[in-house]
N, C-alpha and C positions, 0 to 999 in steps of 0.2 A: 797331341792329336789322338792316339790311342785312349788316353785318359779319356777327354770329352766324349769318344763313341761308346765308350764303356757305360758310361755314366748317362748318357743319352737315353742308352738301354734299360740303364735298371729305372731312368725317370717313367718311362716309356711302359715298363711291366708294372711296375709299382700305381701310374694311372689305372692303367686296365683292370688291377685288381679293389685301385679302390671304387672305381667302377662299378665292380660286380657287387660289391660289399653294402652297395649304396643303393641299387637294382634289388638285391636280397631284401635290404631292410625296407622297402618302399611295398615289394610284394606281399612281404609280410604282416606289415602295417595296414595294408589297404585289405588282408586276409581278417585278420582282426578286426577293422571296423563293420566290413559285412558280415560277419559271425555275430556279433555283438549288438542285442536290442539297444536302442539308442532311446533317448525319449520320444522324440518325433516316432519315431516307429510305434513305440507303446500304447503311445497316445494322439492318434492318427485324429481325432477329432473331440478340440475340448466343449462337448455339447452336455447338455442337462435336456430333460421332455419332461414335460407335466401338462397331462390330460387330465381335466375337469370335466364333468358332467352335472350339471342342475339338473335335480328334479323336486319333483313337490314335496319332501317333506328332507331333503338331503345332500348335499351335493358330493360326489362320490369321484374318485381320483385314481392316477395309478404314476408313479414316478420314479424313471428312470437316470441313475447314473453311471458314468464310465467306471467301472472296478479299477483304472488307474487315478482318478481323483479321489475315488472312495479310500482305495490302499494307504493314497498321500496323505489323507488327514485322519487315518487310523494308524498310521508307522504298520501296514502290513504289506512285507515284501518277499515275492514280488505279488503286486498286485492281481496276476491272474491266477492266486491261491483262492479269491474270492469267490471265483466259478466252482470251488471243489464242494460238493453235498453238504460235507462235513466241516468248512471253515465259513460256509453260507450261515451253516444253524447257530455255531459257535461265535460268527459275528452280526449276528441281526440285530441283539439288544443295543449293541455299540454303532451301529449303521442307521437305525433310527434317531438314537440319542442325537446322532450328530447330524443328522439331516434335516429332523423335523422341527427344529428353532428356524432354520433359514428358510420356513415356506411361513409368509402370515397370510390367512385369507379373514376378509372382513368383509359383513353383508351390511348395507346401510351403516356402515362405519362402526360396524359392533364387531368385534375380531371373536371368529369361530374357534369352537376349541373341537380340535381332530384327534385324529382315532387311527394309529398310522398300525398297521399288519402286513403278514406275508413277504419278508425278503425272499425271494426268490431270483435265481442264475439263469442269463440270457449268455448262455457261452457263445451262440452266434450275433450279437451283437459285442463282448466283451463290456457287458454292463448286468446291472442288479435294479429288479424293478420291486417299486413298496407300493404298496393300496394304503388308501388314504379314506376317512371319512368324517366328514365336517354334517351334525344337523342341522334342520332347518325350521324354524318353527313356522315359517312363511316363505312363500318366494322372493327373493332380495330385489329393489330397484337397483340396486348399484353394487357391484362387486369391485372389493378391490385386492389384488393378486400383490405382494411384497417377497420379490425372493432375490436371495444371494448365497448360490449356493457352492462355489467355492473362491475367497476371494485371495487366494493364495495365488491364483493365475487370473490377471489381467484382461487376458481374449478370450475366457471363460463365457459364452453363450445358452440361455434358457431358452427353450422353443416353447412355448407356451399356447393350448388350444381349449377352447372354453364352448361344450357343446353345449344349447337350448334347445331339443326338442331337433328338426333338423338344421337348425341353424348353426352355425360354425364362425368364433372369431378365433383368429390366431395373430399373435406377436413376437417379435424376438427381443428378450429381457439381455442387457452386459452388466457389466459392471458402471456404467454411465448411466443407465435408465435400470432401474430395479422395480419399478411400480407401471402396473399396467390396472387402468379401472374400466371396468366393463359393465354398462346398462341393461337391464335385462330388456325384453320384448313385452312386457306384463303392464298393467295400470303403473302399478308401482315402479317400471322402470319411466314411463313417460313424466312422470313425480321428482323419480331423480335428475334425469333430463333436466328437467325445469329450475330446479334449486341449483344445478351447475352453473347453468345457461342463461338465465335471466340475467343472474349477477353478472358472469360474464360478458352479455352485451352492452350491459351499463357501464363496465371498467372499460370495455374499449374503443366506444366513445368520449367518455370524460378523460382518459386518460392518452390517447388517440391524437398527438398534436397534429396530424395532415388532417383527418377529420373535423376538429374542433376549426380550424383556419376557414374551411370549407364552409361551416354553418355560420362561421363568422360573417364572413365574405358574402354570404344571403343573405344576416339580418341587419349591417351596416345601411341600408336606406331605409327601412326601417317601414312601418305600413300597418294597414289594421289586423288587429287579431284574427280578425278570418283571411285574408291573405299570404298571413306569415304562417298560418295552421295549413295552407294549401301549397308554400314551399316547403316544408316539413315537410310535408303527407307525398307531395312529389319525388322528393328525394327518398324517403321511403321507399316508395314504390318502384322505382329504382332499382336502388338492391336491393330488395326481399326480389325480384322476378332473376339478376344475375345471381345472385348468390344461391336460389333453387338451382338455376342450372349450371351452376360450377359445382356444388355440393354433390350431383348429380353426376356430374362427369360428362354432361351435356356437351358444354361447352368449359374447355381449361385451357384459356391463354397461359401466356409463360409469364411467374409473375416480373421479368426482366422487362416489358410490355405494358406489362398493367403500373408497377409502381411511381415508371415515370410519367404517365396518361393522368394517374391521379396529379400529381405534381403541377403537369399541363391544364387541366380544371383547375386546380386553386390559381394560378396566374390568370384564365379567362373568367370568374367570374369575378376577380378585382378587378380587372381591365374594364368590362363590362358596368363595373360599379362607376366607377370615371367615366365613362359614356353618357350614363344616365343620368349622372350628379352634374354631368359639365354643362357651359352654355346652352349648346344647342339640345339638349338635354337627349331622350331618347326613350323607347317605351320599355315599362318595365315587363322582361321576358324570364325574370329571376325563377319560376315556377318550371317553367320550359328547360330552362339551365339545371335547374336542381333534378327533374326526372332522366333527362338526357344523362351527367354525368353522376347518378345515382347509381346505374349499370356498373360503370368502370371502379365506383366504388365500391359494390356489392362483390367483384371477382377476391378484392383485398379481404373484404369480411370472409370469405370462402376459406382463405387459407388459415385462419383461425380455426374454421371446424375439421378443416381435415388433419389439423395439428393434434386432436384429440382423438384421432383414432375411433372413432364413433361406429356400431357397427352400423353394416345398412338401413335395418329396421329401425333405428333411433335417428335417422334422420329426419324424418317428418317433424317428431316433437321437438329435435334438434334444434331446426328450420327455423319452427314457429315461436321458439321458445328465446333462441339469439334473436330474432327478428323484435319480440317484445321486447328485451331488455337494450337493443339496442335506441327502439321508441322512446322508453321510459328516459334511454340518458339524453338523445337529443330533445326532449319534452322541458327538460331539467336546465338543459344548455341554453334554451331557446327562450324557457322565460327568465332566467337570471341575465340574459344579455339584452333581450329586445327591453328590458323592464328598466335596465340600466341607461340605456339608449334614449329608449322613451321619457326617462326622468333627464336628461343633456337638454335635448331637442325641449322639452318644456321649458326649463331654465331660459335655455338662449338658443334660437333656432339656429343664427350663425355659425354658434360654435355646434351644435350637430351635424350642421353640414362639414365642419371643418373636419369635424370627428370622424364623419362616414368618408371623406378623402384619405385624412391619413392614415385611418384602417385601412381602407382599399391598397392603398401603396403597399403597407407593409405587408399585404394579404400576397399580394405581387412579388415581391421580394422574396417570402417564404416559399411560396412557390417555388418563386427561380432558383434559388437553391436547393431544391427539394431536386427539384429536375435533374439539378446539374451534377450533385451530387450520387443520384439513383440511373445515370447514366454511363458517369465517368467513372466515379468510387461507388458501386456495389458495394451492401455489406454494411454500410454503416448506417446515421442513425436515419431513421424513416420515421 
């Protein structure tokens, strides 16, 4: 009995001090890590800034980096030696070198050749700002901005602002998007507009399978060229009037709203198509059909131009310039189908009419799936 209280004791002191030993080393440890710049501390925000200015015969820049990214990819440690007068001058030849391959800028797709100056210490921001200068023998329609400027970090971000005169676009560049192209305000930006823009509304009709279904679905009954030029022109008119005011910010459904409504149009104007092919047949309103859900397809064209980033001022030739090429592809659609059609129906009227049913259905079909899928499963193909 003596034995065990004895032995109780010394288990009993022996806790208490490894207690303390263990309180010590935990005080001490957490002494240390607050003493101790950590990286998060160092480097409180992995940003990059590049300010662009156009002007007439120039475009003229200033860019700044974190002295902890710059330090990383020069081995100078610690990096807030960069702030010092004397290791600023000592490394500007080497802080250009390495900075100035990761900016490309290109005016109408001819890449500028820059003129980079002045490292200079921003010790209240813990950053190093360079001037930059790119000539210009013209003012550019189309700018395009290419940077990656440290890719050694992942969450690495570029703020990027591009002044015109007083107009102002700004973007945020990662490592996922490195290219940002920007339109001037000038003749020659509405030029480049154009040559972006046209193509593009020709690809996203011909390439467009809810829209292709869609002009399908209108020209399976098939009618004279001035009729089927006034389904056209209706659906047109359409979206080019939604699409101003989505681009516009007028009006922006969600497109969670809009892409099943589209869905819903391609099943009524097949249903529609069986109505009017059937017995009791029924008048043709294809033209009516085509302007009414011409709207709902004009929101979808919308989210195409706002996926480019376009500044304000380039919306107009934006506007008119997708609106062309979208014409030119449904022009393209319309006589390679109705011309096909029209060559059936002369062969054997029966089998046109059988032709403009089983298109219909499967116009329906497509649809229904379209719907059901942009309802239930978001996200996939559209």
């Amino acid at each position: 009995m003596p034995i065990l209280r004895v032995d109780t004791w010394e288990l009993r002191v022996c806790s208490i001090h490894s207690l303390r030993r263990f309180s010590v080393t935990v005080l001490s440890l957490s002494a240390f890590l607050a003493l101790t710049p950590t990286t998060a501390q160092a480097h409180p925000a992995p940003f990059t800034y590049l300010d662009l200015r156009i002007e007439r015969d120039a475009i003229v820049g200033s860019l700044i980096a974190h002295v902890f990214d710059v330090g990383h990819d020069l081995n100078v440690e610690p990096p807030e030696r960069l702030l010092e007068p004397g290791v600023v001058a000592q490394q500007a030849a080497a802080t250009i070198a390495l900075l100035a391959p990761r900016v490309t800028i290109a005016a109408d797709g001819r890449v500028l050749p820059a003129t980079w100056s002045d490292v200079e210490a921003l010790p209240d921001r813990q950053s190093l700002r360079i001037h930059v200068r790119y000539p210009l023998a013209s003012l550019p329609g189309r700018l395009t901005a290419t940077l990656k400027f440290f890719p050694y970090d992942p969450a690495h971000q570029t703020f990027i602002n591009i002044y015109e005169g007083t107009a102002l676009t700004q973007a945020i560049l990662d490592d996922a998007h490195t290219e940002l192209v920007y339109f001037g305000g000038s003749r020659q930006g509405a030029l480049a507009v154009a040559r972006v823009l046209v193509p593009s509304g020709v690809r996203h009709i011909v390439t467009g399978p809810d829209h292709l279904i869609f002009l399908l679905g209108l020209l399976l009954l098939g009618g004279s060229v001035l009729h089927l030029s006034l389904v056209v022109t209706a659906f047109t008119l359409g979206h080019a009037l939604t699409l101003t005011l989505a681009s516009f910010n007028i009006v922006s459904p969600s497109l969670r709203l809009v892409e099943p409504a589209i869905a819903l149009s391609i099943v009524y104007v097949g249903a529609d198509n069986l109505i009017v092919s059937g017995p009791g047949g029924g008048r043709d309103v294809r033209a009516w059909i085509a302007f009414t859900f011409g709207f709902i397809h004009g929101f979808g064209f919308a989210n195409v131009l706002r996926s480019m980033n376009l500044p304000p001022r380039a919306l107009s030739s934006a506007l008119v310039s997708f609106n062309v090429g979208l014409e030119i592809g449904q022009l393209v659609v319309v006589g390679l189908v109705a011309s096909a059609l029209s060559a059936v129906r002369s062969w054997n009227a029966e089998a046109g009419r059988k032709v403009a049913v089983a298109g219909s259905i499967v116009v329906i079909a497509a649809g229904a799936f379209w719907f059901v899928q942009r309802v239930f499963f978001p996200g996939g193909i559209s």
